[in-house]
C-alpha positions in Angstrom: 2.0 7.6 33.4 3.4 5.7 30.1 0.9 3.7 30.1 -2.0 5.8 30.2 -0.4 8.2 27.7 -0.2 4.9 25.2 -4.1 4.9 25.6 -4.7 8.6 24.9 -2.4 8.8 22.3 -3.8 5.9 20.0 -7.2 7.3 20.6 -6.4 10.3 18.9 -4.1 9.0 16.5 -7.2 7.2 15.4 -9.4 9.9 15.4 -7.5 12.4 13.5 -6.3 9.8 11.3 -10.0 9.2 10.2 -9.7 12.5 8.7 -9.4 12.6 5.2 -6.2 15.3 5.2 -4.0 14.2 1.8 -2.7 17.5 0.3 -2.8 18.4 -3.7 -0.3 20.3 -5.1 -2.6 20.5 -8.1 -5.1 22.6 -6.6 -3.1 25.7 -6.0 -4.9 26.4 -3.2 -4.3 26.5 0.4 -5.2 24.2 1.9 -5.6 21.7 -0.8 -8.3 19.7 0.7 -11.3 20.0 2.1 -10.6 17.3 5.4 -7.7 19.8 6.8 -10.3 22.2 7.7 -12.3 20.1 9.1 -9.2 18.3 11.1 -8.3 22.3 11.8 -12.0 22.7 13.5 -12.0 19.9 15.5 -8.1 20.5 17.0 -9.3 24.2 18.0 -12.6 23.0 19.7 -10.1 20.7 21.9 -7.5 23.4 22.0 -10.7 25.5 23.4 -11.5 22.6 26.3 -7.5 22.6 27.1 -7.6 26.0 28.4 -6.2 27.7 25.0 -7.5 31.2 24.1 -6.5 33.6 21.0 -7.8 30.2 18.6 -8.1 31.4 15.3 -8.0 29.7 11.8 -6.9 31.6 9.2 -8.5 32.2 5.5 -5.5 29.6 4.9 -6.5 27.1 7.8 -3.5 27.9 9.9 -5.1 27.0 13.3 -3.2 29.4 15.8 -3.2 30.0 19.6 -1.8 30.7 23.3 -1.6 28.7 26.2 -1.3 31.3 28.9 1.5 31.1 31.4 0.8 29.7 35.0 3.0 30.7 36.8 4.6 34.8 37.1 8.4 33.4 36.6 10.0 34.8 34.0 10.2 31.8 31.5 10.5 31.6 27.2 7.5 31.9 25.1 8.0 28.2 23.3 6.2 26.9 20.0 4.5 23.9 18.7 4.4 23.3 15.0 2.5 20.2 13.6 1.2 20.2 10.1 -2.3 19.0 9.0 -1.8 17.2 6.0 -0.1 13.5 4.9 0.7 12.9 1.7 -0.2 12.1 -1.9 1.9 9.4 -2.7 -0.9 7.9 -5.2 -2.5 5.9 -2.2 -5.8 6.0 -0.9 -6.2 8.6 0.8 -8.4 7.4 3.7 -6.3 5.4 6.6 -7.4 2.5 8.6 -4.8 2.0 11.1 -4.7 -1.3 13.1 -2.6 -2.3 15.9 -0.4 -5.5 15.6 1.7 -7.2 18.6 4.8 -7.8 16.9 6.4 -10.9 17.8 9.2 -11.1 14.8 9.4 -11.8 10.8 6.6 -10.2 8.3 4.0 -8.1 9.4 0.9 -8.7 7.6 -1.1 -5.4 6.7 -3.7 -6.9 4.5 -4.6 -10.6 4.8 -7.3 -10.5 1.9 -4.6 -8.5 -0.6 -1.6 -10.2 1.0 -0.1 -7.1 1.3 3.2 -7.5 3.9 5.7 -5.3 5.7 8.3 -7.6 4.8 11.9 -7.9 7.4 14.2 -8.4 4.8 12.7 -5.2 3.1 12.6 -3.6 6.2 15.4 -4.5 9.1 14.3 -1.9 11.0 11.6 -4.1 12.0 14.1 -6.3 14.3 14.1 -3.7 16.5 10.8 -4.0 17.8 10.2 -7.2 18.9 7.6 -7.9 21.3 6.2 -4.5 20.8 2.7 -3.2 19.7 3.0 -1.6 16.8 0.5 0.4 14.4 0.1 0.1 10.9 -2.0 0.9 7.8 -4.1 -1.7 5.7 -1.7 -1.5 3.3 -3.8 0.4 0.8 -2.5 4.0 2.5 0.1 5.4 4.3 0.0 5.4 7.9 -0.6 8.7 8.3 2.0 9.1 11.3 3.2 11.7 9.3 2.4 14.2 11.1 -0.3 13.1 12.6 1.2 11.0 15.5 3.1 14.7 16.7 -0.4 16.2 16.4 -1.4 13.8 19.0 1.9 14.1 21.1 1.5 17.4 21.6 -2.1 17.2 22.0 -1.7 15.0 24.8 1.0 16.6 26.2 -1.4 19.5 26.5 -4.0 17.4 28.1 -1.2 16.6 30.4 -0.4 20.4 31.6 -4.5 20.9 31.8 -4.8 17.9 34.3 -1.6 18.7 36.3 -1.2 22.3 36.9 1.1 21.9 39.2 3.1 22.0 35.8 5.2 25.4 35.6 5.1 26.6 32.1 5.1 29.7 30.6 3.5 30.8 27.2 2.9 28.2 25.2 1.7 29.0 21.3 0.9 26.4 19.2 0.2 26.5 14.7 -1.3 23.7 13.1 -0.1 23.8 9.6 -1.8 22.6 6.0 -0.1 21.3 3.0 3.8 20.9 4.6 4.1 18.0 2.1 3.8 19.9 -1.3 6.3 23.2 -0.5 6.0 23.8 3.5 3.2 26.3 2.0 0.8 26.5 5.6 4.1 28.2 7.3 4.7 30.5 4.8 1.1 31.5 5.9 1.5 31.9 9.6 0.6 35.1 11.0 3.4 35.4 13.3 2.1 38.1 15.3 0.1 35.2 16.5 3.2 32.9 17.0 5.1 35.2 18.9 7.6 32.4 20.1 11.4 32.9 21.0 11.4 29.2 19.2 9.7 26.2 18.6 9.9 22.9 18.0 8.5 20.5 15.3 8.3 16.6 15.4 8.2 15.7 12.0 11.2 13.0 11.7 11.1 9.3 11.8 12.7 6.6 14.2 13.1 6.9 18.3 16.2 9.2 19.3 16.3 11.1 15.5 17.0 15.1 15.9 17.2 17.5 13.3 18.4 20.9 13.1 20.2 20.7 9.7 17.9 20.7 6.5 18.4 21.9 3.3 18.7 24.7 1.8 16.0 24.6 -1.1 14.6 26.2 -4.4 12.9 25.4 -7.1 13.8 26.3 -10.5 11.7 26.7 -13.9 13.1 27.2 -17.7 10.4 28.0 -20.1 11.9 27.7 -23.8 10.1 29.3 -26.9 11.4 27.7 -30.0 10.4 28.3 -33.4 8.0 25.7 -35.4 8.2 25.2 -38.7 6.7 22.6 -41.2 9.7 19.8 -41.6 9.4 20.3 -45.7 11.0 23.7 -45.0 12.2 23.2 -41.2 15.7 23.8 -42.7 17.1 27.1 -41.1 14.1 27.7 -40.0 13.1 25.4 -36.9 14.0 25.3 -33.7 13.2 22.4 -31.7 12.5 23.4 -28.2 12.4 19.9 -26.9 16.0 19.7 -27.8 17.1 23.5 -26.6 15.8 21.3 -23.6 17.8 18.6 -23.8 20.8 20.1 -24.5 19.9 22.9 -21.4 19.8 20.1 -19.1 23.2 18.1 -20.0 24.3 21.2 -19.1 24.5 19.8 -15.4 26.6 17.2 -13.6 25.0 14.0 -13.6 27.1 12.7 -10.3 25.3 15.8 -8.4 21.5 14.1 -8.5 19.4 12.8 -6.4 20.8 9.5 -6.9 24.1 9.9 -6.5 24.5 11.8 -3.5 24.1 11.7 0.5 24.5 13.2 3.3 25.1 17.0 3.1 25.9 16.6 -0.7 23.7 18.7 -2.5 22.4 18.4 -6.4 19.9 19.8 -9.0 17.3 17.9 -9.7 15.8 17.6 -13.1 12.2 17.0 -12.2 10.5 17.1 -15.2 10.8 18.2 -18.9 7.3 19.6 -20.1 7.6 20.1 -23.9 5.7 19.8 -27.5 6.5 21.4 -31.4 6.4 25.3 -29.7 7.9 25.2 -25.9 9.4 23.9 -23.4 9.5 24.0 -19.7 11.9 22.2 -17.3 11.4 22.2 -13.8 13.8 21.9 -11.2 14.7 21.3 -7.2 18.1 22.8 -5.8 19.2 21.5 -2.6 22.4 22.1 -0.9 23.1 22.1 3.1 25.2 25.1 3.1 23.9 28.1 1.7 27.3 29.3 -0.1 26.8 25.4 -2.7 23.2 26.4 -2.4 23.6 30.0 -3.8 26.4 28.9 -6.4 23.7 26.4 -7.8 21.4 29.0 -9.0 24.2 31.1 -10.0 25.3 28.6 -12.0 21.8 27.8 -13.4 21.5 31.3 -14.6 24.8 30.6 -16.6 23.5 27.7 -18.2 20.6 29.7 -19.1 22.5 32.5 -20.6 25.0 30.1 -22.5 21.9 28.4 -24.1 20.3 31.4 -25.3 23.7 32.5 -26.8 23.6 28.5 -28.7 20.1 29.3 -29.7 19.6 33.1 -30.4 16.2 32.9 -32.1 14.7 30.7 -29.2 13.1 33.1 -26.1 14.8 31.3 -23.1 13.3 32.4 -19.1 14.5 31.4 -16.0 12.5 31.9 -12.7 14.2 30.3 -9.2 12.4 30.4 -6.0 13.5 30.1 -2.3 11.6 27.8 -1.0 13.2 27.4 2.4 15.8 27.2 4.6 18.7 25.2 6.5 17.6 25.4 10.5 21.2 25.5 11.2 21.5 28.8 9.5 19.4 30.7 12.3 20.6 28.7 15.5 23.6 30.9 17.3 25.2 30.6 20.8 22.4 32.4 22.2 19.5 31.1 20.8 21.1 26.9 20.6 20.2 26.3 24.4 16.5 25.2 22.6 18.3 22.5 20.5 20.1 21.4 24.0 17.1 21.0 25.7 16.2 18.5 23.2 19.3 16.4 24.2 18.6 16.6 27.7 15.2 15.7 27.3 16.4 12.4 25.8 19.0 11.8 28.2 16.7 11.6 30.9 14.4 9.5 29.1 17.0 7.5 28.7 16.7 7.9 24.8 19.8 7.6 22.7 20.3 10.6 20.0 20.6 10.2 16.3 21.4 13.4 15.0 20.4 13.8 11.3 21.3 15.8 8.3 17.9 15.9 6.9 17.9 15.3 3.5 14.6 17.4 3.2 13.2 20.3 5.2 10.5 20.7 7.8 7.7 23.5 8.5 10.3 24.5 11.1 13.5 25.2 7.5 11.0 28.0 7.2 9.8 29.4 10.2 13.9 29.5 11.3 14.3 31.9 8.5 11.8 34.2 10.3 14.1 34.0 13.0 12.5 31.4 15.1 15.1 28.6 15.7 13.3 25.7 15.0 14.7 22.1 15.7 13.2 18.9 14.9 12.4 15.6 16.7 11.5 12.5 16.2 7.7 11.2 16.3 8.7 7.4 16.3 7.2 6.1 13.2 9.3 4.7 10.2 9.2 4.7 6.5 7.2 7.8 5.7 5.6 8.3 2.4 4.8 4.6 2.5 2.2 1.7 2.9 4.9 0.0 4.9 5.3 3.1 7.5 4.9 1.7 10.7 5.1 3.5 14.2 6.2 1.7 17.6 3.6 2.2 20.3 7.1 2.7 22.8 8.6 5.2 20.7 5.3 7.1 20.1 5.1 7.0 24.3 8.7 8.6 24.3 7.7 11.1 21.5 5.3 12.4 23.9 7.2 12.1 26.9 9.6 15.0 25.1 7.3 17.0 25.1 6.4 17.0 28.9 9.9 16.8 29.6 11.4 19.3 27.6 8.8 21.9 29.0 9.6 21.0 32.1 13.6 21.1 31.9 12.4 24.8 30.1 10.4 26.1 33.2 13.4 24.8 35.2 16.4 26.4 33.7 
């Protein structure tokens, strides 16, 4: 069966791929691009030919619907969530992916602009000797992201229509725009039209990787109002917004940034510092595993905010915070973690070993968990996301598929 998935799969990898999809957080729309509904169109005509009904895209191209049940056993109504759109990374936004045999060393993506995926860059590559491997031209990202789970659970769909010996009962699938700039598609699911007991999302990277710890995220922004004043009589008079900035922002511990932290440290992030003679605005991410660090961050925000306008009475000093999502972990319980050990018995009979990840991020799924929907994360095979030099396995995007089947089969079984 491997092999014939291999051959679905990269035909429509390619195809959805040649999609235009890169999302644009400047827009303020969703979607932010034009090619995710048309990528949303075509996924609901096949949805339509796989035996899917209740297809709808919403005004926000959230492409939802129900794979009925085939069997009268009592079984879970499970979820698929894949989202639409790759991201802006200030590449071209059209992919041309091309399959290479990899037989060791560099792997050239673009012999005219010697462009390379080069080993000693990228180690990971040692891992995949003798394997077929896709890539981009160099000029883009791959586009794996998430468009190689679209086509895992695509075929794994195609799969159940051509074998209904298959058990399985409902199945509800949501195609997703704009994940990359604020999970913003899942904030606009209709969930009476994802009625799942949970779901599952493959948006991680390398063979074996599970998720079900993400951050816990928000996003923070400080507008300052100063007070401008000619400098021949500034004296007393001026107050220099860019450094009521400044001074606002040493107000945080530089060992708790991006930089300087891993694993389920959290930080604040000082993204950017927007400012000229009048105002200023600082924008900035908070990110914390557990949500107690993650809660004391904004509390302690808000304190820097008030100390500051106490320094600088006669400047007008707001603060706004956002959720933006959640940490999966926070919504899995006893009850409800037998969907997360499905996933590890999935892989143990594909003979898969697990890397389980504190993601350092968050998925469509660290929002639809705090709906209630436990929703864990898997692997899609691929590697260095957000890059030209991503690059996805052909065995490993096989396997990514293969969980699929075999999860819904170890569902319809328990």
């Amino acid at each position: 069966m491997k092999s014939l998935l291999k051959d679905k799969l990269v035909e429509r990898f390619m195809r959805y791929t040649a999609i235009a999809t890169q999302s644009d957080a400047s827009k303020g729309v969703v979607p932010s691009s034009e090619g995710q509904w048309e990528l949303a169109k075509l996924l609901k005509e096949e949805l339509a030919d796989l035996g899917f009904v209740d297809l709808d895209i919403s005004e926000f191209c959230v492409l939802t619907g129900k794979l009925p049940a085939n069997t009268d056993k009592k079984l879970p109504k499970v979820g698929f969530c894949c989202h639409l759109d790759t991201v802006d990374v200030n590449l071209n936004p059209n992919i041309h992916p091309h399959m290479v045999h990899y037989e060791g060393g560099d792997i050239c993506l673009n012999e005219a602009d010697q462009i390379y995926i080069k080993l000693a860059e990228h180690p990971e590559l040692a891992d995949y000797v003798g394997q077929d491997i896709l890539v981009s031209d160099g000029h883009s990202v791959l586009g794996a992201d998430d468009k190689a789970a679209i086509s895992s659970v695509m075929t794994a769909f195609e799969y159940l229509n051509a074998h209904p010996e298959a058990i399985h009962g409902d199945l509800y699938i949501a195609f997703v725009p704009d994940e990359e700039i604020g999970l913003c598609g899942a904030k606009k699911i209709d969930f009476t039209k994802f009625p799942v007991d949970f779901a599952y999302t493959l948006d991680c990277c390398g063979i074996g990787e599970v998720v079900y710890e993400t951050f816990n995220a928000g996003s923070g922004h400080i507008h300052i109002k100063g007070v401008s004043a000619h400098p021949m009589s500034a004296k007393g008079v001026l107050v220099n917004p860019t450094l009521v900035a400044v001074d606002l922002v040493n107000q945080f511990n530089r060992l708790e940034t991006p930089e300087n932290t891993d694993g389920t440290d959290g930080y604040i992030w000082v993204q950017a510092i927007n400012s000229n003679q009048s105002t200023a605005t600082v924008t900035l991410n908070i990110r914390d595993h557990h949500k107690e660090r993650y809660e004391a961050k904004k509390v302690y925000i808000t304190e820097v905010v008030a100390f500051m306008q106490k320094r600088y009475p006669r400047a007008e000093i707001t603060l706004d915070i956002v959720d933006v999502y959640g940490n999966i972990n926070d919504a899995i319980t006893e009850e409800n973690r037998f969907c997360i050990d499905y996933i590890y018995e999935s892989m143990k009979e594909l003979g898969i070993t697990p890397k389980t990840l504190a993601m350092r991020g968050g998925t469509d799924g660290s929002f639809i968990s705090t709906q209630g929907i436990p929703t864990p994360n898997f692997f899609t095979g691929a590697h260095n996301f957000h890059s030209n030099a991503e690059f996805m396995p052909m065995d490993s995007f096989e396997q990514s598929c293969m969980m699929v089947i075999t999860l819904l089969r170890l569902i319809s079984e328990k």
